[in-house]
N, C-alpha and C positions, 0 to 999 in steps of 0.2 A: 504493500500500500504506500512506498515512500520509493525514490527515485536516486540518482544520484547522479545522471549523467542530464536530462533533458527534461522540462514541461511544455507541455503542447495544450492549445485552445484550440477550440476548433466551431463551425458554423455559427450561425446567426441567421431567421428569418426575416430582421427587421430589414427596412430598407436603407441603402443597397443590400438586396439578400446575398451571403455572403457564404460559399463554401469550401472556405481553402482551412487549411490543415496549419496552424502556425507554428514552429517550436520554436524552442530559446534555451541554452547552456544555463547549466546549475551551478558548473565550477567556475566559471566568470559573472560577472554580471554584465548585459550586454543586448543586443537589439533581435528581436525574431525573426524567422524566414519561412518562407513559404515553402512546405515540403510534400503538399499534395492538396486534394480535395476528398471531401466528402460525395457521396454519391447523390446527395441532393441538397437545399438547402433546409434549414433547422431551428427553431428557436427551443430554449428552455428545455433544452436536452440534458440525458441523464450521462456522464463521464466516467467508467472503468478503467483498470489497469493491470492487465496481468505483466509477467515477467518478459512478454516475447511481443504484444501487440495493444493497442491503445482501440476501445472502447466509445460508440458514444449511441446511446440509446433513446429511442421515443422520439418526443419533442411535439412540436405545432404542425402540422396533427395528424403524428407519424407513429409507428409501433415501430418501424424501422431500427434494427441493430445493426449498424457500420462497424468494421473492422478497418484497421490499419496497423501496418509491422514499425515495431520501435528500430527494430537492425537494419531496417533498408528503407529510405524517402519514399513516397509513391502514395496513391491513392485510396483512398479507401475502400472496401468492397458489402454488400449486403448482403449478412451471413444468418438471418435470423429476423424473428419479430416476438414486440413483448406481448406478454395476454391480452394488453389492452391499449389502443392510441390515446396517448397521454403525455401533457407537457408540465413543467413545474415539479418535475421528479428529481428524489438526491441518489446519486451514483454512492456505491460500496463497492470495496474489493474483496476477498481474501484470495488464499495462495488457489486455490481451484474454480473460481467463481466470481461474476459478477453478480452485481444485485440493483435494480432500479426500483424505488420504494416512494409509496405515495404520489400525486402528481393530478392533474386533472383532467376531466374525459370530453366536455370540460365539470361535469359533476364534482367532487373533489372526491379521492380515491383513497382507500387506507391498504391499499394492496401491496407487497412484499413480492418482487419477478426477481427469479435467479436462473444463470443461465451458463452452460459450461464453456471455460475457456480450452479446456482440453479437445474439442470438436465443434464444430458450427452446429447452429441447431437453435430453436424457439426459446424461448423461455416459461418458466413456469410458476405461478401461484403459490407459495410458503408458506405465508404466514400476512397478519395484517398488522398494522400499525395501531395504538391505544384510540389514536382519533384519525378518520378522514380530512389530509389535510395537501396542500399545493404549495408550488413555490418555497422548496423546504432545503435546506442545505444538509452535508450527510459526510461523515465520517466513516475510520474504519482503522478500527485496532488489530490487532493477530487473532482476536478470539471471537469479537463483536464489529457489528454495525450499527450507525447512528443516526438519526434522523434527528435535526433541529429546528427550532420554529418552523412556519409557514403561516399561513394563512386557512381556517376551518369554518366559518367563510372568515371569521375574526381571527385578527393577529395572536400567533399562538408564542408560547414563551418554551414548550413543552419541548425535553430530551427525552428519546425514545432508543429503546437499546434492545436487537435482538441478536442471538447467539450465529456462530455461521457451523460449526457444526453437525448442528441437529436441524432442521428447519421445523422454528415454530414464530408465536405470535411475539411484537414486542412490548417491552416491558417502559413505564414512565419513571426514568430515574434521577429528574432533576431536573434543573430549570434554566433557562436564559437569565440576562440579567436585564431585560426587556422584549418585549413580544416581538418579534421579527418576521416580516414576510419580503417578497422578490426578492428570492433567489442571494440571501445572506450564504455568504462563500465560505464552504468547510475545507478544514485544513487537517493533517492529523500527523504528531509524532509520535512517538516509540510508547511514549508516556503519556499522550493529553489530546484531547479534540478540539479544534479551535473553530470560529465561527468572526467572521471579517465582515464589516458593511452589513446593507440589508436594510428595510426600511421598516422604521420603528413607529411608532405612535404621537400624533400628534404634539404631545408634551414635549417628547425629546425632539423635536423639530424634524420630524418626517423621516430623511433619508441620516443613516449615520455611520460616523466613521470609524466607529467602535469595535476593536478587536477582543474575543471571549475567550476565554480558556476552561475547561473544565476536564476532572482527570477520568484517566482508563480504569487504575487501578479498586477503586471504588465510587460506587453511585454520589454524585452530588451538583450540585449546580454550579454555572459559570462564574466566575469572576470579570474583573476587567484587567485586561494587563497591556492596551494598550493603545492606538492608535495607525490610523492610514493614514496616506498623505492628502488625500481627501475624501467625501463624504459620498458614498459609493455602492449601487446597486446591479445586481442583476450580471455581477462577471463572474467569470472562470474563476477555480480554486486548483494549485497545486501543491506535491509536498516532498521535499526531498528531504536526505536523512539530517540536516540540521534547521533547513527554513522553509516558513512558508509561503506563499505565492499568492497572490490577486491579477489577475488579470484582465484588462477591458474593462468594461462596464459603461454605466452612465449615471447621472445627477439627478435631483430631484425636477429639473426642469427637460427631462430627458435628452439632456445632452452626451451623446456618447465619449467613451477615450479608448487611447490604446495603451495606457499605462502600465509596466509592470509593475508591481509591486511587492519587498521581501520582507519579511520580518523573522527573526532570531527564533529558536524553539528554545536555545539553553539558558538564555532569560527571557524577563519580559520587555517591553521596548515596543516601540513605534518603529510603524514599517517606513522602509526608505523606496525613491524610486531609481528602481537600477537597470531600464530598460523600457523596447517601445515594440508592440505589436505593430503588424506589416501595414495594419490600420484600424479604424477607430471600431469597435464590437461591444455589443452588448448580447446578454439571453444567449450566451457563448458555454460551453463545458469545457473540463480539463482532465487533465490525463499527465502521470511521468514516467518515468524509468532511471 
């Protein structure tokens, strides 16, 4: 579920709908390129990662599962579909499996699709989530996967945690440090699931720039530990084995960017900007290696 060589964003339905595949170096900080395309365009897709190929599920208003290889640039292929076409879904990994979880039909969905990285093929139905909910940001530990806020149709605060193991229903184990919905960007280290941007509730001034942390090791809610470099919705999340990543997005006046964005997992700190997508995306998924 962490990287160490490359994160990659990829599509956007809004306009200019956009399908190209972007990465960008872990070990420098530095500017992205263009290294393929999607097979169609996408908004509000869900974002995988196995060890050998990069993921990106669903979206507006697709069931559509794209493949693309981390070891060779190129294109992506349609290798599958999930139960159900649905956007606003949060991608999970583990070591044999992807997972797209929640998202909307546009009804809002509490569904749990998992699908094997070891051969192309559909997806299937698991387990479901505590609430039906969209637009949700999503983690993933060695053991668990995470769903955080969204939107049920109200902005939810709720951490939702199921096992990858066994497939079953998941569990509410703690909380945001405010309710979040579009597509608040999950990040995950060895140790803690984080959740970047995302738009909050009136009080807190609509869209924010707030970085959350909450740990693996036992249930409990988020903290604050930090800061973006600006106030930021609806982008890509990546993660490699010391930082994590933002990418793209757009403002509360739906202004897009192509900002990358990194911040520290071994403390806490605000994120710097260390780099620049090929161009400006929102409603974008991510993916590393």
């Amino acid at each position: 579920f962490q990287g160490s060589v490359s994160g990659y964003t990829s599509g956007t339905g809004l306009e200019p709908a956009r399908i190209g595949i972007d990465k960008f170096p872990f070990a420098s900080d530095g500017n992205a390129t263009t290294v393929g395309d999607l097979t169609h365009s996408t908004r509000q897709s869900a974002g995988q990662s196995s060890a050998e190929n990069g993921y990106t599920a669903g979206g507006f208003v697709y069931n559509t599962i794209h493949k693309f290889s981390f070891t060779s640039d190129g294109n992506a292929t349609d290798i599958g579909d999930l139960t159900q076409a649905r956007f606003g879904s949060s991608g999970q990994s583990s070591a044999a499996s992807g997972y797209a979880s929640g998202g909307a039909t546009p009804s809002n969905s509490n569904v749990i699709d998992k699908f094997p990285f070891a051969s192309d093929g559909n997806a299937t139905d698991v387990g479901d989530l505590t609430i039906a909910r969209a637009r949700v940001g999503g983690q993933s530990s060695d053991v668990s996967g995470y769903i955080s806020g969204g939107q049920s149709p109200a902005k939810s605060d709720v951490i939702d945690k199921f096992p990858i193991a066994t497939d079953a229903n998941a569990t509410d184990v703690g909380d945001l440090i405010i309710e979040l919905t579009n597509q608040p960007t999950g990040q995950s280290s060895s140790e803690n699931g984080y959740m970047s941007g995302g738009e909050g509730p009136p009080a807190v001034g609509g869209v924010v720039n707030i970085i959350q942390k909450f740990p693996f090791a036992s249930d409990g809610n988020a903290s604050d530990i930090g800061d973006l470099t600006l106030s930021n919705q609806n982008a890509s999340g990546q993660s490699s084995t010391v930082s994590g990543y933002t990418s793209g997005g757009r403002d509360a006046s739906e202004v897009q960017n192509n900002i990358i964005q990194k911040f520290p997992f071994a403390s806490d700190a605000n994120a710097t900007d260390v780099g620049d997508l090929t161009e400006t995306a929102a409603e974008v998924s991510g993916n590393q290696v």
